[in-house]
N, C-alpha and C positions, 0 to 999 in steps of 0.2 A: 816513337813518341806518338800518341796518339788523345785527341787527336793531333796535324800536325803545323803546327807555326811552322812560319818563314825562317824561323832559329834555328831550325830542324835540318842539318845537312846533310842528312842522309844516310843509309847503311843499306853497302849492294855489295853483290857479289860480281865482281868485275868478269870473272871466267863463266858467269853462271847464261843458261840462256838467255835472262833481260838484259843481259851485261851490255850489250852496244844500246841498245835506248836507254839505261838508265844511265850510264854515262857520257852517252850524247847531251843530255839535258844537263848536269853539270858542268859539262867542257862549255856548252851552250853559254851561261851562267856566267862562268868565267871569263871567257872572253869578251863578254857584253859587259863586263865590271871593266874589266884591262882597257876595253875601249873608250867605257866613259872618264877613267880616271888618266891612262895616259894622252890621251887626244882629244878629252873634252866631250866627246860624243853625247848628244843628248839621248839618251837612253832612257829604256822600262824592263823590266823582268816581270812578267807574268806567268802565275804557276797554274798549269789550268788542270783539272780534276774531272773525272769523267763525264764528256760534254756527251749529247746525242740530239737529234731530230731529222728534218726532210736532210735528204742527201747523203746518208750517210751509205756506206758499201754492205751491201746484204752479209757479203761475204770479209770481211774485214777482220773477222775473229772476236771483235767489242762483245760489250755481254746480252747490250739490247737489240744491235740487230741480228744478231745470232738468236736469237731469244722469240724476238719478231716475226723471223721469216721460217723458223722452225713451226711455232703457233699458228700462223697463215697457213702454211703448207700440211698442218696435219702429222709432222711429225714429232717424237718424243722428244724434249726441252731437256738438253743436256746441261745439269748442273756440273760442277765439279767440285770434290771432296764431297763434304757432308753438305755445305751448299752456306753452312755459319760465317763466312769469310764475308767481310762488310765495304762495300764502295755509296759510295755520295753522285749522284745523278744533277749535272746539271741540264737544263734544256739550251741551246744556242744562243736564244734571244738574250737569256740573262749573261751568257757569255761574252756577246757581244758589246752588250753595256758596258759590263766592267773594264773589259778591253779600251774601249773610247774612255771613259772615266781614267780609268792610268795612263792614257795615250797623250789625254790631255791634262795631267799633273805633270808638279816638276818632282813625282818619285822616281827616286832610281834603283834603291835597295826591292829584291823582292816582291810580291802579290799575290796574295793565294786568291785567284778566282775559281768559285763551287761553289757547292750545294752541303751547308754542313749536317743536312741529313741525312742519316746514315739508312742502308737498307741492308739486308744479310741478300746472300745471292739468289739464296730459296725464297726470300720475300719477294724480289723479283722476277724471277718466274712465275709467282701468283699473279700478281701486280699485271702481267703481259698476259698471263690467259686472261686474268679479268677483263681487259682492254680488246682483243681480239674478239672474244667470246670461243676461244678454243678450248675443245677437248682433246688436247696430247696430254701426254702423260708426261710426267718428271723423270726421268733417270739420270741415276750418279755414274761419274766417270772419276779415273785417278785424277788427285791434284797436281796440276803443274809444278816442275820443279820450281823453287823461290817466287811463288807468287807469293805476293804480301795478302796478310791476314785481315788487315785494316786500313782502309784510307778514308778519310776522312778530313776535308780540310778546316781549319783556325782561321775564318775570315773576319778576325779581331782587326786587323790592321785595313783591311778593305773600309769597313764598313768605318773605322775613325779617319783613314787618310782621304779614300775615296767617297765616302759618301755613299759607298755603295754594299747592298746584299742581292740573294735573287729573289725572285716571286713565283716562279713557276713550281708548280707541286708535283712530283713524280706523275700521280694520276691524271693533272692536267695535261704535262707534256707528253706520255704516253696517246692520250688523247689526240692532241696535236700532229703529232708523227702520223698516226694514221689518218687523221681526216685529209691530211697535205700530201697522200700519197697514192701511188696506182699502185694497184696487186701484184702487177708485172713489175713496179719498181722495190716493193716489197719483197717478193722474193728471187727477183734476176738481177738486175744489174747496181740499183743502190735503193735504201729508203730513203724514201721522199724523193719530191721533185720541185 
């Protein structure tokens, strides 16, 4: 379903290799239901959508600081597939809002916290040399097994329950990341500091 409401439960391939994170986040889910319903627990479920900024792991596998510290270093920006495969970029700070904003509601069902603008993967790697001012080059690599095509989240329910959407623009917070970051943290041990 795209893009994806809180309605959305899902479809994973349990054996496949995202199978233990993508049903971690479900078992997660469910347990956090079972606990507010049988013990009362006052609970939140927050769906959070690809977040980025300072601190993140060069090496982490994500698409920005892999993207980042490939562009810093001068080497080729490995897309995968054709690169048409679409994710939603939040920046931290707006993550963190939403976070507080449902921390302090009394919801309990669901939250899609993101950016429901959508970028293709190839957009992004533009988007990161523009930002950098690097000259690597793009090359494609095979697609991952069941990587999803689209993510994109429905922050319909955010923006009526909580009050809340983001404000950072891909280009700002690319911006951001690097101004808040050393070269050495850029491409050794994490982005940002």
């Amino acid at each position: 379903m795209h893009p994806q409401p809180e309605s959305y439960w899902g479809n994973v391939n349990p054996i496949g290799p995202r199978g233990v994170y993508d049903e971690a986040k479900r078992y997660a889910e469910a347990m956090t239901m079972a606990y507010h319903r049988q013990q009362g627990v006052d609970t939140a479920i927050v769906r959070i959508f690809n977040t980025y900024g300072p601190r993140m792991r060069a090496h982490d596998g994500r698409a920005i600081p892999t993207f980042v510290r490939q562009a810093l270093e001068g080497k080729p920006m490995t897309v995968f597939g054709d690169g048409s495969q679409t994710r939603s970029f939040t920046y931290v700070t707006d993550l963190i809002a939403g976070i507080v904003a449902l921390a302090e509601s009394h919801e309990h069902e669901p939250v899609n916290v993101g950016n429901p603008t959508e970028f293709t993967l190839l957009e992004l790697a533009h988007e990161v040399l523009k930002a950098t001012g690097s000259s690597s080059e793009i090359v494609f690599e095979a697609l991952p097994t069941n990587d999803p095509q689209q993510r994109r989240p429905d922050i319909s329910r955010a923006r009526e329950v909580l009050g809340w959407e983001p404000h950072v623009e891909l280009a700002e917070g690319l911006k951001l990341l690097l101004d808040r970051s050393t070269r050495a943290d850029l491409v050794g041990r994490v982005v940002g500091a």
